[in-house]
KEKE-3310 file (N, C-alpha, C; in steps of 0.2 Angstrom, whole numbers, plus 5000, padded with zeros to 4 digits):
npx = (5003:5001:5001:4984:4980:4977:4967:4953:4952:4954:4960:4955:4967:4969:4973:4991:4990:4975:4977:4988:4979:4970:4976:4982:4969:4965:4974:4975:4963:4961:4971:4965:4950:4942:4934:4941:4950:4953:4962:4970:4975:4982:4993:4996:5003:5015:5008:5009:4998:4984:4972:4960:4961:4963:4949:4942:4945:4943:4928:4928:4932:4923:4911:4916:4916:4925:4926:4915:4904:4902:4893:4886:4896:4907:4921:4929:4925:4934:4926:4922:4926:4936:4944:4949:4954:4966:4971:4973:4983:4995:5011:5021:5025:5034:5038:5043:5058:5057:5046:5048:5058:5053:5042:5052:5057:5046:5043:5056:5054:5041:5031:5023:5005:4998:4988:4988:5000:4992:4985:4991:5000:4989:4987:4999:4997:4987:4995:5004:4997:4988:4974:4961:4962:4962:4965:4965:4967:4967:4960:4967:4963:4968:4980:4995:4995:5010:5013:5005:5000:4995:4993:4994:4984:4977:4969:4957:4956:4964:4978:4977:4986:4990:4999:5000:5006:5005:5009:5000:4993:4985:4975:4964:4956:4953:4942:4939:4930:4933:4943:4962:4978:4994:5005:4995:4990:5002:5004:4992:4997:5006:5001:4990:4999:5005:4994:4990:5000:5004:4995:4977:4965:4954:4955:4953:4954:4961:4951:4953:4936:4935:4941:4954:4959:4968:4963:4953:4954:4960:4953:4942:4949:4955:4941:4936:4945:4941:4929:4931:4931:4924:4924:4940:4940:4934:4940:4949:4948:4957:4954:4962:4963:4950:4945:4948:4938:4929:4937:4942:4928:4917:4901:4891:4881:4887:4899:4892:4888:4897:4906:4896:4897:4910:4909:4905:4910:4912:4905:4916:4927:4919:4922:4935:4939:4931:4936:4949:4946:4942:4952:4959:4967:4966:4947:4936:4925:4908:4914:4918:4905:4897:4884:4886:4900:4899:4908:4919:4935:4945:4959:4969:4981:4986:4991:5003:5009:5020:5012:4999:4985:4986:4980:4975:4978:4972:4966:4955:4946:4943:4937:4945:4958:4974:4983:4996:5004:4995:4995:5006:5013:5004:5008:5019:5018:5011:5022:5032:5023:5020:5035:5037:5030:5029:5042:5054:5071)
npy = (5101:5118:5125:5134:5153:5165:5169:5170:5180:5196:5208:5226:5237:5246:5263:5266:5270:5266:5253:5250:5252:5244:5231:5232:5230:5217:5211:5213:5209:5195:5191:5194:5192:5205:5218:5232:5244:5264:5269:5258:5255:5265:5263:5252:5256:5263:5276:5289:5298:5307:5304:5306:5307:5292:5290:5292:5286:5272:5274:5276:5263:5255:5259:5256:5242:5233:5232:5230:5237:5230:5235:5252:5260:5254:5245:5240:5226:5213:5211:5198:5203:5212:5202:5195:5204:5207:5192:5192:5201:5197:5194:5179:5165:5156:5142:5141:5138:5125:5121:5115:5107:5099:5093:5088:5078:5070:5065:5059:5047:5041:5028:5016:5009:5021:5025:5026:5032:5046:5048:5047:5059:5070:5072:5077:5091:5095:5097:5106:5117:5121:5122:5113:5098:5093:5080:5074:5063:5055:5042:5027:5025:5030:5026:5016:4997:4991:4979:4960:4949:4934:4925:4907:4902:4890:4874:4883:4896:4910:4924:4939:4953:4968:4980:4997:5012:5022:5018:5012:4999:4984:4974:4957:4944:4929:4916:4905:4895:4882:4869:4874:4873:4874:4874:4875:4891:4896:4900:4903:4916:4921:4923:4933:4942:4947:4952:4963:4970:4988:4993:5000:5004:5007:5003:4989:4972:4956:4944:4926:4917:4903:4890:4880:4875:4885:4897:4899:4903:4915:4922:4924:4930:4942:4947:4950:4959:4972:4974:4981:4990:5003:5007:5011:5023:5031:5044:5045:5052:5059:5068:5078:5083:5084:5091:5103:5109:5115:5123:5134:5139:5151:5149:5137:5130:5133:5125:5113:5111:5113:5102:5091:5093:5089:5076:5070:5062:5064:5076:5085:5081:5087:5100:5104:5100:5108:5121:5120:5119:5133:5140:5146:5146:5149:5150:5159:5162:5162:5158:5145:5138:5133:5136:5134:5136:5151:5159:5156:5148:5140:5130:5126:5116:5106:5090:5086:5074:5070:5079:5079:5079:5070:5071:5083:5093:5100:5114:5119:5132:5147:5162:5172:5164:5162:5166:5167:5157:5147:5144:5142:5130:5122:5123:5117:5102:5099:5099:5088:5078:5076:5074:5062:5054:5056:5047:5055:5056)
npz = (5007:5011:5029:5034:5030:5043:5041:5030:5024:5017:5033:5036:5039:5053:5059:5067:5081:5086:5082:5091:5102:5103:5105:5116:5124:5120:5126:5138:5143:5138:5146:5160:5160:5162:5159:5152:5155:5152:5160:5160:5148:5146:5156:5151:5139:5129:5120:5122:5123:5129:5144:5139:5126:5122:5129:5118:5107:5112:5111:5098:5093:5098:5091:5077:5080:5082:5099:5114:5125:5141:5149:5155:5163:5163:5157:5142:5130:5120:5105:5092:5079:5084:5090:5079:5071:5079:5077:5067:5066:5072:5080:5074:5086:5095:5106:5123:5130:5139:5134:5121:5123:5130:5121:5109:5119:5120:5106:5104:5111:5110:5106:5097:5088:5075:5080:5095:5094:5091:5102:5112:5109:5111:5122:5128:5121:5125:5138:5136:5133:5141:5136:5128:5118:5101:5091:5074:5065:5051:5040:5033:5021:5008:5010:5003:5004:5013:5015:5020:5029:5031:5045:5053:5065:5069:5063:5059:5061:5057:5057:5049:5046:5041:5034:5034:5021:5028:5041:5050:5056:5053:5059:5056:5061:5053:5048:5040:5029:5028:5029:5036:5033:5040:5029:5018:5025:5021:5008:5003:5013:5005:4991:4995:4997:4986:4980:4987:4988:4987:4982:4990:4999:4991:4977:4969:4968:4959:4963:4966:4960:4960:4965:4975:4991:4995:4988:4992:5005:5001:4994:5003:5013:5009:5004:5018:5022:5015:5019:5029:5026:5029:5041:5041:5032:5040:5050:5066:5081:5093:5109:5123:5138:5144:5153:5154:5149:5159:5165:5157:5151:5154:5164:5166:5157:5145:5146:5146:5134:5124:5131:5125:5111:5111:5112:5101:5087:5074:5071:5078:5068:5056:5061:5061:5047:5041:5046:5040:5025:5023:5025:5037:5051:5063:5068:5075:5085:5078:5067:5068:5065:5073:5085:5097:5100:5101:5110:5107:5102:5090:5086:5072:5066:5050:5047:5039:5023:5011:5005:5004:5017:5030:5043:5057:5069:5083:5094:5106:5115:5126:5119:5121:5124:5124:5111:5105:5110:5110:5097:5095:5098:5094:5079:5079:5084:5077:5065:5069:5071:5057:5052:5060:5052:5040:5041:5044:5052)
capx = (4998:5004:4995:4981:4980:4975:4961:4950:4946:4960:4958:4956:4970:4967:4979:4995:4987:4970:4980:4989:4973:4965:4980:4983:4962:4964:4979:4974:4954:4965:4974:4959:4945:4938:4932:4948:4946:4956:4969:4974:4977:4987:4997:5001:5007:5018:5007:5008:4992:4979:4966:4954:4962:4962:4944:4939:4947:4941:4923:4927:4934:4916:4908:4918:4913:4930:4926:4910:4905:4897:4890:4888:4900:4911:4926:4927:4931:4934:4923:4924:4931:4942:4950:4952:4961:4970:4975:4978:4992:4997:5017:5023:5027:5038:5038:5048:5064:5057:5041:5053:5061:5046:5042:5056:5060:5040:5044:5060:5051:5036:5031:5017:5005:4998:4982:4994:5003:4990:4982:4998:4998:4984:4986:5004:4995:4985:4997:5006:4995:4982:4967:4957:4967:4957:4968:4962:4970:4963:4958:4970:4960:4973:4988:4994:5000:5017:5013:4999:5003:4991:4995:4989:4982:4975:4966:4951:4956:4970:4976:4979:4990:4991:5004:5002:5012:5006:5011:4994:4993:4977:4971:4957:4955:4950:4935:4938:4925:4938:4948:4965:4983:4999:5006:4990:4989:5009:5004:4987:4999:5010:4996:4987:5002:5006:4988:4988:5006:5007:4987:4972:4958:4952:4957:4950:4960:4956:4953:4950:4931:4935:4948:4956:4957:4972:4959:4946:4956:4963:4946:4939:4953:4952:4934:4936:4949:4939:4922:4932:4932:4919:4929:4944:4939:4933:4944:4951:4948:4959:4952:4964:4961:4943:4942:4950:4933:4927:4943:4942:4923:4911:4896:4889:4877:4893:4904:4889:4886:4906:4908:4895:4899:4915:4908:4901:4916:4909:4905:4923:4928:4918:4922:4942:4939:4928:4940:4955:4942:4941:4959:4960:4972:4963:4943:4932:4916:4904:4920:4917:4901:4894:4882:4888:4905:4900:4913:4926:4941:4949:4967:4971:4986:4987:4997:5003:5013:5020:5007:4993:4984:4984:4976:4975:4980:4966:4965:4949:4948:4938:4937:4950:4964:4981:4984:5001:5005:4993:4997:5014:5010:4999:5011:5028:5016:5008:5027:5032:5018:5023:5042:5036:5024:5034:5048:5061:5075)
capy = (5107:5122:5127:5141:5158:5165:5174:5169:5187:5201:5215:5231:5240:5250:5267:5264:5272:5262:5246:5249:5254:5238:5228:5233:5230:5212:5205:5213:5204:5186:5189:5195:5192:5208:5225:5236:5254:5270:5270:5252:5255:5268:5259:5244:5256:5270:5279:5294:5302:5309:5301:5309:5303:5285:5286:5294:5279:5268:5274:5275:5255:5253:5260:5251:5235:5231:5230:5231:5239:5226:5238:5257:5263:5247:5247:5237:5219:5213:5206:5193:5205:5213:5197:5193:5209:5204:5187:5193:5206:5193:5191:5173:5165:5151:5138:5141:5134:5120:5117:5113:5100:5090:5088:5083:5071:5063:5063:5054:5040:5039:5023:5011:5012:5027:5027:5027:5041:5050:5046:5051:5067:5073:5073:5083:5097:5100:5098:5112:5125:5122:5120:5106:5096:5089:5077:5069:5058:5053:5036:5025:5022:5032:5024:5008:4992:4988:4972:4960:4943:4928:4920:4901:4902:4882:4874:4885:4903:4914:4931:4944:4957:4971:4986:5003:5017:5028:5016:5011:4993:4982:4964:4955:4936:4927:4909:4902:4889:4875:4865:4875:4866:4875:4876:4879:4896:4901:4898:4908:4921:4923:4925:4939:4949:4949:4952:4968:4975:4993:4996:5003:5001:5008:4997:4984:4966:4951:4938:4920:4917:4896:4884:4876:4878:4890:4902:4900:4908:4923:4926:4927:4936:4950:4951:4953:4966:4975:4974:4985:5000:5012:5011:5012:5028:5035:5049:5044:5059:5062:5072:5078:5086:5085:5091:5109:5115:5118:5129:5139:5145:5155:5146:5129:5129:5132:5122:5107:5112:5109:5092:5088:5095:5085:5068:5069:5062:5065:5083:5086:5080:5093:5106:5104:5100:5117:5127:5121:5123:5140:5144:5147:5141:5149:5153:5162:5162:5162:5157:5141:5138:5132:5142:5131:5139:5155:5161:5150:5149:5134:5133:5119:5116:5100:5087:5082:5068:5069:5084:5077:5079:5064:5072:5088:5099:5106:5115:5122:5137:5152:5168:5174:5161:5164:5166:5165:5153:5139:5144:5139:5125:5119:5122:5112:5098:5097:5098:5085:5074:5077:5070:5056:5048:5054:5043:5057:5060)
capz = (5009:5017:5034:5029:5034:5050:5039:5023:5022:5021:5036:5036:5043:5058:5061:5071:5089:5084:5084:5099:5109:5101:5106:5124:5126:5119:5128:5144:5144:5137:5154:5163:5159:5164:5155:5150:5154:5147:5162:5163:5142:5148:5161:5146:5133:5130:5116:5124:5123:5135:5145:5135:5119:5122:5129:5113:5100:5113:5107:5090:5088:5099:5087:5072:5081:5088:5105:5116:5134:5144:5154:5154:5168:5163:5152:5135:5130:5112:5099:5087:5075:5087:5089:5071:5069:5083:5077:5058:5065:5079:5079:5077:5093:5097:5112:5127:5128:5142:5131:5116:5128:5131:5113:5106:5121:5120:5100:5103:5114:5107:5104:5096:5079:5073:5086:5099:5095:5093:5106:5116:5106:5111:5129:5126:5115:5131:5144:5134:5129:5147:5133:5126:5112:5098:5085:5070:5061:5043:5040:5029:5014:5001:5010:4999:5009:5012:5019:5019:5031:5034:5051:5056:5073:5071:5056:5058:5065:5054:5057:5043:5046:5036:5036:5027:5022:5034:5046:5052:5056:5054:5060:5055:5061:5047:5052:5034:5029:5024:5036:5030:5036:5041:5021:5013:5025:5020:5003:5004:5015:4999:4986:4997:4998:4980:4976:4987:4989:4983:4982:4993:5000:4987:4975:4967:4967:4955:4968:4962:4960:4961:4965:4979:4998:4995:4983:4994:5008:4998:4995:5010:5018:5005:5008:5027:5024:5013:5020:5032:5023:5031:5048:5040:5030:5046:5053:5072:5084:5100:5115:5127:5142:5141:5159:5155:5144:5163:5169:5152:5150:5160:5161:5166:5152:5140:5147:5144:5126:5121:5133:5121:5104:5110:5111:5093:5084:5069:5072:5079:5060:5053:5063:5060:5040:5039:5048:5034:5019:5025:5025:5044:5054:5069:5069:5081:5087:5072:5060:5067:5060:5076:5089:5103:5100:5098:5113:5108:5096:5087:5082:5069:5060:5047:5047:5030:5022:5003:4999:5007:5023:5033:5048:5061:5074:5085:5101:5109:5120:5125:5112:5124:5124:5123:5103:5101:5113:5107:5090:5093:5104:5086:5073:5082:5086:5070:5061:5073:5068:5048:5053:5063:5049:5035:5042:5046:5060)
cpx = (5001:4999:4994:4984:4979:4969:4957:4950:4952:4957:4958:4960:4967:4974:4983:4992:4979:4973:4984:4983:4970:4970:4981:4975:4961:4968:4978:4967:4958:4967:4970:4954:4939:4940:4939:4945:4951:4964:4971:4977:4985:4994:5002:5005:5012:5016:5007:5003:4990:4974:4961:4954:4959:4953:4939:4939:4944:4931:4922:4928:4928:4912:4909:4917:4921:4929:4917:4910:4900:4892:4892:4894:4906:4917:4925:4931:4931:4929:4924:4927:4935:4948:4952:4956:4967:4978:4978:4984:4996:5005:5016:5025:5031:5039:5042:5054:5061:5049:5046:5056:5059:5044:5044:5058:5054:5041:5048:5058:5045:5034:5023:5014:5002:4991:4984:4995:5001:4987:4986:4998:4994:4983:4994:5003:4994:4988:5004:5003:4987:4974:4965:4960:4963:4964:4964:4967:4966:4964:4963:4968:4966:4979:4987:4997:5004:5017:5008:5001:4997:4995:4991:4988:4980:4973:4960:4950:4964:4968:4979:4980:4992:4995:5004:5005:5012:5005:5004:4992:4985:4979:4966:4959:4949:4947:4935:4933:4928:4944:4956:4975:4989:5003:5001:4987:4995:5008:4998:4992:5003:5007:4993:4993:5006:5000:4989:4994:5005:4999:4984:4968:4953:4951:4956:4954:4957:4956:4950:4943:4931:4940:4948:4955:4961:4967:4954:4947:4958:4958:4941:4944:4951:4945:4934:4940:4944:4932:4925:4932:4928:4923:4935:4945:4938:4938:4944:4950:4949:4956:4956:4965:4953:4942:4944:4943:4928:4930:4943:4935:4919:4903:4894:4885:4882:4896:4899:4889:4893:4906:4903:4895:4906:4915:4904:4905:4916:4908:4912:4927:4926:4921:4929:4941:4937:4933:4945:4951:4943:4948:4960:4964:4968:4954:4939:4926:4911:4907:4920:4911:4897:4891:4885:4896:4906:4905:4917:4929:4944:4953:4968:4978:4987:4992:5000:5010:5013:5015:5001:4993:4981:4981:4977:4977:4977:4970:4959:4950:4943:4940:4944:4957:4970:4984:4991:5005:5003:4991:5004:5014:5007:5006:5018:5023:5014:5015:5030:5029:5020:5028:5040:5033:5026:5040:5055:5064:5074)
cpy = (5111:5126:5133:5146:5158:5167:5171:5174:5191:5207:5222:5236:5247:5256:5264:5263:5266:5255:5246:5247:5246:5232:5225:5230:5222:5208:5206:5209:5196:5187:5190:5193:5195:5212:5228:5244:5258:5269:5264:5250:5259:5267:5254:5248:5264:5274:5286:5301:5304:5303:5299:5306:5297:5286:5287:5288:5274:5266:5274:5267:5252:5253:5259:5244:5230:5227:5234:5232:5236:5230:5246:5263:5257:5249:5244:5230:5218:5211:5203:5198:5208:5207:5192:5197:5208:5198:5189:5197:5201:5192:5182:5171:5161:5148:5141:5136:5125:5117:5113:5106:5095:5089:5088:5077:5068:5062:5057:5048:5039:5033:5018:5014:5017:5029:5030:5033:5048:5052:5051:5058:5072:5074:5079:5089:5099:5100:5106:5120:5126:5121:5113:5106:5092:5087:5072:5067:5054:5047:5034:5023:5026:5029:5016:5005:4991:4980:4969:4952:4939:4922:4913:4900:4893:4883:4878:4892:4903:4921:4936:4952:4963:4978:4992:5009:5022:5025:5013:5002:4990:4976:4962:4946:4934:4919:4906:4896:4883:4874:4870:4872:4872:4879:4877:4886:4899:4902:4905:4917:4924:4927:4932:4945:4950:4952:4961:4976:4982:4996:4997:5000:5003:5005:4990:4978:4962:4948:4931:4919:4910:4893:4881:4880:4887:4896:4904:4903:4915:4924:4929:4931:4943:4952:4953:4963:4972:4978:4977:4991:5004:5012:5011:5018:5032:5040:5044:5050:5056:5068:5074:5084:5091:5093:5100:5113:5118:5125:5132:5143:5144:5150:5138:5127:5129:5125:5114:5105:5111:5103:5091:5089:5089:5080:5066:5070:5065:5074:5087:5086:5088:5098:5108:5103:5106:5123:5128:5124:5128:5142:5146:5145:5144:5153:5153:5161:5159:5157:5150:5136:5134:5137:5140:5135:5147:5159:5158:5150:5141:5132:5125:5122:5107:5099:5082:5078:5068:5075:5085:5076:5074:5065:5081:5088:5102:5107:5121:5125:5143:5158:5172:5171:5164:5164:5164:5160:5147:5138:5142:5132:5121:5118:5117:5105:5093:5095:5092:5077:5072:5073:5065:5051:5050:5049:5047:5057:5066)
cpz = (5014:5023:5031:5035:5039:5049:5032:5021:5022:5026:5036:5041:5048:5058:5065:5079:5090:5087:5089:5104:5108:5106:5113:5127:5125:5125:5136:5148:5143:5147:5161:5169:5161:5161:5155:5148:5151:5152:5161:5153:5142:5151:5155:5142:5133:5124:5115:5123:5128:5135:5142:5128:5119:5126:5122:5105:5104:5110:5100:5089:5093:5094:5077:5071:5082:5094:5107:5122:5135:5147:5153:5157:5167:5156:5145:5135:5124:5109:5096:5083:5078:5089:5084:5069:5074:5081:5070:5060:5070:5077:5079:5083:5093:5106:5114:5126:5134:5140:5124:5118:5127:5126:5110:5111:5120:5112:5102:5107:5112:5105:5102:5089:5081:5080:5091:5101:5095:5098:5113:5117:5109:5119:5130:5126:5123:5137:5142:5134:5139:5142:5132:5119:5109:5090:5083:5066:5056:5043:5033:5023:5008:5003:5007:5003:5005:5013:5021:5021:5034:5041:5053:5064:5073:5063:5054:5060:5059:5057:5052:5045:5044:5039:5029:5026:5025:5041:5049:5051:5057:5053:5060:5056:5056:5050:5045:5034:5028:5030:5032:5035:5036:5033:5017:5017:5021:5014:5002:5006:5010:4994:4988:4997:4991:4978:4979:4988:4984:4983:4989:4993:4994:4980:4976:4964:4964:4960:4965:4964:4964:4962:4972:4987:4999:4992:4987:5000:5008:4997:5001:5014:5014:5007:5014:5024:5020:5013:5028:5032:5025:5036:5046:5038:5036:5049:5061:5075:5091:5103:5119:5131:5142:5147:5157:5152:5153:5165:5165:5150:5156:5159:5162:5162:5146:5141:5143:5137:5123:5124:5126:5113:5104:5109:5105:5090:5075:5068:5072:5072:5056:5054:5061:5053:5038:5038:5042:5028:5019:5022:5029:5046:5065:5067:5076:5081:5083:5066:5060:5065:5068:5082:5095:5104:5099:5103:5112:5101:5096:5083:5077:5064:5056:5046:5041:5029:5014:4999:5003:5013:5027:5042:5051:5067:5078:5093:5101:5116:5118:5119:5116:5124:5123:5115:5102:5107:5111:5099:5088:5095:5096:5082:5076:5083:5082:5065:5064:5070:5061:5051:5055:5056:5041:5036:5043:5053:5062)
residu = (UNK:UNK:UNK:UNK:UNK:UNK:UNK:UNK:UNK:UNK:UNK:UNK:UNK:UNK:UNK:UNK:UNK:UNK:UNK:UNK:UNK:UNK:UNK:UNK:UNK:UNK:UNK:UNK:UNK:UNK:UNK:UNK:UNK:UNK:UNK:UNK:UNK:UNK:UNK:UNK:UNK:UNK:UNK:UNK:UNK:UNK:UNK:UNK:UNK:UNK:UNK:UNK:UNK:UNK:UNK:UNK:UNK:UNK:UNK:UNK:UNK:UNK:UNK:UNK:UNK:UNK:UNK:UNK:UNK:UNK:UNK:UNK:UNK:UNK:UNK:UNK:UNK:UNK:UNK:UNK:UNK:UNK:UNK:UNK:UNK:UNK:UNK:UNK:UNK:UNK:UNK:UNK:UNK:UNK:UNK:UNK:UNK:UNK:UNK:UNK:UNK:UNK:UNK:UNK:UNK:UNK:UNK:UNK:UNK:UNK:UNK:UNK:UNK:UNK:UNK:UNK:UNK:UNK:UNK:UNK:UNK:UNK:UNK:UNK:UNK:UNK:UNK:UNK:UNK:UNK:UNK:UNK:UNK:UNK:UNK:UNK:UNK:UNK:UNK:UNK:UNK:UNK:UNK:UNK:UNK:UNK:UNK:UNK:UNK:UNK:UNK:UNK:UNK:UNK:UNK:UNK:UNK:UNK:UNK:UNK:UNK:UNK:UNK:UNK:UNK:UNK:UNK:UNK:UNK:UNK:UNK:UNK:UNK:UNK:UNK:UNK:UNK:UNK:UNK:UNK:UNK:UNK:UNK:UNK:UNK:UNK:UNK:UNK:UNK:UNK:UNK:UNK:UNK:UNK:UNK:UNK:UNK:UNK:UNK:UNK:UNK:UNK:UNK:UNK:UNK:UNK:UNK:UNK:UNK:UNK:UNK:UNK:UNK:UNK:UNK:UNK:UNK:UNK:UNK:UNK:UNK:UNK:UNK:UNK:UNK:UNK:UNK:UNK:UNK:UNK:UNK:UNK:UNK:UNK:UNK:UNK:UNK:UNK:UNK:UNK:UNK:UNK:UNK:UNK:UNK:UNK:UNK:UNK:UNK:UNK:UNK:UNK:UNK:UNK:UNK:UNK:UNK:UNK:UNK:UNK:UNK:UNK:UNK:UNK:UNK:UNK:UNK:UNK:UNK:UNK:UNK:UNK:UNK:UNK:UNK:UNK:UNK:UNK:UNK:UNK:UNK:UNK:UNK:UNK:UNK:UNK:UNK:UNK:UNK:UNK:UNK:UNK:UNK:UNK:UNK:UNK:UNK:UNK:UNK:UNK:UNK:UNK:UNK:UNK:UNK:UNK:UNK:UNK:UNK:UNK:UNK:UNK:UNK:UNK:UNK:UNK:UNK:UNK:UNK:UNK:UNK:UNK:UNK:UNK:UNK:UNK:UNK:UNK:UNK:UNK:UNK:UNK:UNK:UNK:UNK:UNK:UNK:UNK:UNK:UNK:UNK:UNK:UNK:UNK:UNK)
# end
């Protein structure tokens, strides 16, 4: 799946000088975070107009719905659609050479299952980009096991093992009803890993109805493992650097209403699945379909495997954020992600 747009919608091209003024008004409030008058447009650009020119476009991409004046003696800041034309003309950016450093060296040491690293991950994004990092990772219900291993703990405790091919390891201690012996687990350990080598959780194994001790252990381990599948299905969702949704918006009332949109794992899911649906790789305000977000932007990029989307890329930040910074910071993290879990060097 190739990461979406920047836009569901195509934009309507602004003239050259339009898209300067728009430009200069955008990147200087991002660096801001106050009003952008006519001189200080003038100062960023070399468009070579009058004063009077630029306060005159400044009125007309007001009154296009570009930008807004807080106040009536006060300069202009963007809008939601000022900074979607923003992001749809946005150059590509690319990490620093000493952000590039850090992940490839946290790649190249990376270590432990798939939870782990994202886990990891997710504290990286945000030590890169200064925002709030949101990684999901899809639940392993379409990945088929590679490996399906019965351990004898005693006669009456086993632990089963299971290994899938998007690396994702699971244990389940098996309590079997029947005393079972050393060779009648290894035995059992065989049967289940034929039974489920190559399949899913989705998939449905014969498993003997009757028989022996051995039979009555392969049956109950499958059922364990299987009678795991809501929280297996479930999506994983990393938070990292919760603390920063303080330092990026205005607002004590805001800031409450994201912590808690963020502790609603379930939510988090939606919001990151919407945005791709869309065909966004970045939405704004509204785009995000939540009101709690209505000043705030979120960058996703997915993370795929063989075609298919085995999880996401988020980062959360005000409507002003640094675009092409935590757009780069996104896409290198998320391709990153792809190599590790497809199995490349």
């Amino acid at each position: 799946m190739a990461p979406p747009n920047n836009s569901a919608l195509p934009s309507t091209d602004l003239d050259p000088r339009k898209a300067t003024i728009l430009e200069a008004v955008v990147t200087e409030h991002i660096d801001t975070n106050q009003p952008v008058g006519s001189s200080t447009v003038l100062q960023s650009t070399d468009i070579g107009v009058s004063p009077a020119t630029v306060r005159s476009e400044l009125v007309s991409l007001e009154r296009e719905g570009y930008l807004a004046q807080p106040h009536t003696s006060a300069g202009r800041i963007p809008t939601e659609k000022g900074y979607r034309y923003f992001v749809d003309h946005l150059q590509r950016g690319v990490l620093g050479e000493a952000q590039q450093f850090q992940v490839r060296e946290f790649f190249a040491n990376v270590r432990g299952d798939v939870e782990a690293v994202l886990e990891q991950t997710s504290t990286l994004l945000s030590q890169l980009t200064a925002y709030t990092s949101v990684i999901v990772g899809a639940g392993h219900r379409q990945a088929s096991v590679l490996s399906a291993q019965l351990v004898s703990l005693d006669t009456h405790h086993l632990l089963l093992v299971t290994v899938y091919s998007d690396g994702a390891v699971s244990k389940h201690t098996i309590v079997p009803s029947l005393e079972v012996s050393y060779e009648q687990a290894a035995e059992a350990s065989r049967q289940i890993n034929a039974l489920l080598l190559d399949t899913t959780l989705d998939q449905k194994v014969q498993v003997p109805s009757l028989g022996d001790t051995v039979a009555t252990v392969v049956r109950e381990a499958v059922a364990t493992l299987h009678a795991d599948r809501p929280s297996v299905e479930g999506e994983s969702v990393f938070i990292g650097g919760s603390s920063r949704v303080a330092e990026s918006f205005d607002g004590v009332e805001t800031v409450r209403r994201v912590l808690n949109l963020l502790e609603q794992e379930l939510l988090v899911v939606s919001l990151v699945q919407d945005i791709i649906d869309k065909g966004l790789s970045v939405a704004i305000g509204s785009e995000t379909g939540h009101e709690t977000l209505a000043t705030s932007a979120v960058i996703v990029a997915p993370v795929t495997v063989d075609g298919e989307t085995v999880g996401a890329v988020g980062l959360l930040g005000p409507s002003r954020m640094k675009y092409q910074e935590a757009m780069a910071a996104a896409e290198t993290v998320s391709s990153e992600l792809t190599r590790k879990f497809s199995g490349e060097e």
